[in-house]
LUMNU-883989 format. One record per residue (C-alpha): x, y, z. Coordinates in steps of 0.1 Angstrom, whole numbers, padded with zeros to 4 digits, always signed. Layout:
% LUMNU-883989
XYZ...
//
This chain:
% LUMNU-883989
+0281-0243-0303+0267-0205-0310+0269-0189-0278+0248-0166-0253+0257-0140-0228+0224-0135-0207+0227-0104-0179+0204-0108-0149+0199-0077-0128+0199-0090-0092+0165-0070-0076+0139-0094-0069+0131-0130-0085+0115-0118-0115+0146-0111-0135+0160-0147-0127+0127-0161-0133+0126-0147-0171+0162-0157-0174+0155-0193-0165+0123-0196-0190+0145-0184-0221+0176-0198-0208+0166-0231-0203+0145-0228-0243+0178-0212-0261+0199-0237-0246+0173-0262-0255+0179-0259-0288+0218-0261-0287+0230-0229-0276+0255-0221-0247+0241-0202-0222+0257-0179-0193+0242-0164-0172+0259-0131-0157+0249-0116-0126+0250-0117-0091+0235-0145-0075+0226-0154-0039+0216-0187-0046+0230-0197-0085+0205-0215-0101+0208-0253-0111+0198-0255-0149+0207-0280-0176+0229-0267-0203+0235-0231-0186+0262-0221-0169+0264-0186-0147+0289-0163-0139+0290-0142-0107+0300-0107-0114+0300-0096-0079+0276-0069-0064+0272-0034-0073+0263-0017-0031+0289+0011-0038+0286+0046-0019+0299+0070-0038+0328+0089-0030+0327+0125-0023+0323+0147-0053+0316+0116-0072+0284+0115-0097+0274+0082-0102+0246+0088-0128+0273+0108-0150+0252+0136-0153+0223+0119-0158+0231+0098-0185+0237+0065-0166+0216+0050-0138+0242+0038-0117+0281+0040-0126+0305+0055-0093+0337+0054-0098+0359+0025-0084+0347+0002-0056+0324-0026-0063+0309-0017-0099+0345-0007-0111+0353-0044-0107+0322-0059-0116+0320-0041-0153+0354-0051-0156+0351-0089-0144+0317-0082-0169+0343-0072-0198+0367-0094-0197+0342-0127-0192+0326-0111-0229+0362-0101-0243+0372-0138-0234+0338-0156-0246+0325-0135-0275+0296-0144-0270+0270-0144-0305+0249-0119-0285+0240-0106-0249+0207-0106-0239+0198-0079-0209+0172-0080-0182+0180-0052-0175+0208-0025-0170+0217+0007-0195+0255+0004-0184+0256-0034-0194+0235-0028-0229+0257+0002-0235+0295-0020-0227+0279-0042-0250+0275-0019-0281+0316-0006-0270+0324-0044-0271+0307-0047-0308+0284-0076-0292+0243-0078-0306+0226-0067-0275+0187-0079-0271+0172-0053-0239+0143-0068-0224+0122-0033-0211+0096-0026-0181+0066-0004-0181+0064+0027-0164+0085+0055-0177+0113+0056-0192+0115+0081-0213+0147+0098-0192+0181+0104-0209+0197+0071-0192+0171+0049-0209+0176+0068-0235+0209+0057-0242+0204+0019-0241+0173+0021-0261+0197+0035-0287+0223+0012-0285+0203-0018-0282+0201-0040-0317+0164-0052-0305+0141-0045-0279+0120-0071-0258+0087-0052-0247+0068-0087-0226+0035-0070-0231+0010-0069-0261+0014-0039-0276-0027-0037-0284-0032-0031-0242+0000-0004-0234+0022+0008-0264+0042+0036-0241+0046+0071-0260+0090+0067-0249+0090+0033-0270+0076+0049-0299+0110+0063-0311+0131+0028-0311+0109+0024-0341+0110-0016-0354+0135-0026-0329+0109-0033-0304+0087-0067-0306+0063-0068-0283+0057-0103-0276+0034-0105-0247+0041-0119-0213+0067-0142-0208+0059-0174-0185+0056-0214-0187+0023-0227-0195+0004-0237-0162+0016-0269-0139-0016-0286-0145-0040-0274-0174-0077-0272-0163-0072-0278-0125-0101-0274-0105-0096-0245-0080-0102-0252-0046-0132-0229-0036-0129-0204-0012-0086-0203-0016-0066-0171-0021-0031-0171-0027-0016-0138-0014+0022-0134-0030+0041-0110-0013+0076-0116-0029+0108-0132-0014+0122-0100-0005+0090-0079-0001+0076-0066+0036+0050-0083+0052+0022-0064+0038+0018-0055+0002+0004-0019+0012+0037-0013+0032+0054-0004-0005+0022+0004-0023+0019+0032-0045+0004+0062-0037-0036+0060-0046-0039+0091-0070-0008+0064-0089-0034+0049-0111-0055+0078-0125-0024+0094-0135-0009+0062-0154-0042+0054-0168-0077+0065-0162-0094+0064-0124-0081+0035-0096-0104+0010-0087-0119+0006-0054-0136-0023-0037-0172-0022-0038-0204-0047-0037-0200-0078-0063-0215-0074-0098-0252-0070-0099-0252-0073-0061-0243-0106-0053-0232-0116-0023-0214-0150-0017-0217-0175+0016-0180-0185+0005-0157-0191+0038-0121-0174+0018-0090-0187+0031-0059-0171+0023-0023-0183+0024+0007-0158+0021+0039-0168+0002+0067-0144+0010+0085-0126+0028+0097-0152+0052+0072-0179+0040+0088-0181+0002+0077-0212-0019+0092-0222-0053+0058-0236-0066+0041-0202-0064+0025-0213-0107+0013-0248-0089-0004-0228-0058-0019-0204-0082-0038-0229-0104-0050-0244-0070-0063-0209-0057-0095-0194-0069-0081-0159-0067-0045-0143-0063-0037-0110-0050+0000-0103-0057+0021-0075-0066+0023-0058-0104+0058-0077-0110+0062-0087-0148+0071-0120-0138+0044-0128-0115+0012-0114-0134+0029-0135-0162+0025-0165-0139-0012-0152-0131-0017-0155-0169-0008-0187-0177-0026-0200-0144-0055-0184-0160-0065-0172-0124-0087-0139-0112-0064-0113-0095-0066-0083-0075-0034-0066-0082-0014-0042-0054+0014-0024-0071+0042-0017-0053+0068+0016-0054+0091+0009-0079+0115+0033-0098+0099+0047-0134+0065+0037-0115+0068+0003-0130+0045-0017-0114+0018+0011-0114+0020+0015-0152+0012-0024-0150-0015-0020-0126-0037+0003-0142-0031-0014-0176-0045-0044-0163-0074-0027-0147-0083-0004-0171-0084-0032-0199-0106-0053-0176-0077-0084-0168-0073-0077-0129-0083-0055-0098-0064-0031-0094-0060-0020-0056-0045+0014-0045-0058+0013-0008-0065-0015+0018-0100-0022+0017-0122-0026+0051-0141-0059+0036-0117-0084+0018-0147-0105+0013-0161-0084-0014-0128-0079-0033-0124-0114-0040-0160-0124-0047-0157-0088-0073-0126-0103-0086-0139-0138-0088-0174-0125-0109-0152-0103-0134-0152-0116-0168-0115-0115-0179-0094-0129-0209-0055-0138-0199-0045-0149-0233-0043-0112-0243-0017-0106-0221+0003-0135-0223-0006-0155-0260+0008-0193-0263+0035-0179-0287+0051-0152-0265+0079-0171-0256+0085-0186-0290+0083-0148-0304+0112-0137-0279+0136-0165-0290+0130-0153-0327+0143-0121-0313+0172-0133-0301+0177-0162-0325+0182-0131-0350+0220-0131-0344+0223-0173-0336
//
């Protein structure tokens, strides 16, 4: 049985979330997966296994430079990571596994090339064009980008060359295909681990005219509307997390959630309107996201908390929008070819 080393970075659900779609498909069709990562709560899948490396919360010692001149984004010396890359090590020395997939850390990709094992990166938006991401992107044997490369081909990816596939977004096809919505119903998703307001972490409001052309603001509805809808909303996250956030979607008329990969990728498939609040993230991730959807005409982008909610949803709700360019029925399909390259 041809096996599969799969690295989860530990910020956020997202990471697992992918992990546990491709997982779950790769061992599927007779591969052993492992996961490798930390995990709070491990989780339960048929035919994968995972392996706890241990956390990473070092504080560097003094004199200490844990980015190694700028090269890495997070290596100090002993402590925590010290043992975690070496538990890391000697689970892949052990295993030998056919190839390790990473979602998504440079100083995993990169022990991987020293270890001689085909590495698969699965990249972010935002920028990444610094000398850390750098180095993976050069020691990585492919290169996952989960958007289509038609919306957001990023100048910093342009030098991998045909190691990149970009395969659009990554997500399982909706609970329940052609579900009524029920009118009037908003789904606000704030994340598990998120504050209690999506404009606690949002990104400053000039964010999106510098990623990509001017940020949207609410307004009246298209050709002045105006709707008698009563909205309701219901918040998932911080403290109120639910596992069936896809199911609640497709029951929602509109969703405002968070740029995450992961959950516009669940948007997608629930084939729902959003308005979009994209939260700080490092390499402004989620604002590269953002104003990609905006701009291209697939969600609302907001940079500011609006005084009248009521005319952001019905704007959102009116806007004509097309979900299968961002994530197409074959996307997942296209990122197991990737990785079934060395299986």
């Amino acid at each position: 049985m041809t096996r599969v080393a799969y690295y989860v970075h530990h910020h956020g659900r997202g990471h697992l979330r992918r992990a546990t779609l491709l997982s779950t498909r790769l061992a599927a069709r007779g591969c052993a997966v492992t996961l490798l990562g930390h995990f709070v709560q491990p989780p339960d899948l048929a035919g994968v296994a995972h392996a706890d490396i241990g956390p990473d919360a070092d504080r560097p010692r003094a004199g200490d430079d844990p980015t190694a001149g700028g090269l890495l984004h997070w290596a100090p010396q002993g402590g925590q990571f010290a043992a975690r890359m070496r538990r890391l090590a000697g689970w892949l020395i052990q295993h030998a596994p056919a190839v390790l997939v990473t979602d998504t850390s440079v100083e995993v990709t990169v022990l991987g090339r020293l270890l001689g094992i085909p590495t698969v990166v699965i990249t972010q938006p935002g920028d990444r064009s610094d000398a850390a991401h750098r180095l993976g992107f050069a020691c990585a044997d492919a290169i996952i980008a989960p958007w289509p490369e038609r919306l957001y081909r990023p100048d910093w990816l342009a030098a991998v060359g045909e190691r990149v596939v970009f395969t659009g977004a990554l997500a399982e096809a909706a609970p329940v295909a052609a579900r009524p919505a029920t009118p009037g119903a908003v789904l606000e998703v704030n994340g598990a681990g998120g504050s209690a307001s999506l404009f606690d972490q949002a990104v400053a409001p000039d964010a999106g005219a510098a990623q990509l052309g001017a940020p949207w603001l609410p307004g009246t509805p298209p050709s002045g509307r105006v709707s008698s809808r009563s909205w309701r909303r219901t918040v998932a996250g911080p403290g109120d997390w639910r596992d069936d956030i896809p199911a609640a979607m497709v029951s929602s008329e509109v969703v405002v959630c968070h740029a995450g990969q992961n959950l516009i990728a669940e948007v997608a498939a629930a084939d729902r309107p959003a308005i979009v609040i994209p939260q700080r993230r490092p390499h402004g991730e989620q604002a590269a996201t953002a104003a990609v959807l905006d701009h291209h005409g697939l969600a609302r982008a907001l940079w500011r908390e609006p005084q009248d909610w009521n005319s952001v949803y019905e704007r959102a709700l009116l806007a004509p929008r097309d979900w299968s360019v961002w994530a197409p029925p074959d996307a997942v399909d296209r990122a197991l070819e990737v990785i079934g390259r060395w299986l």
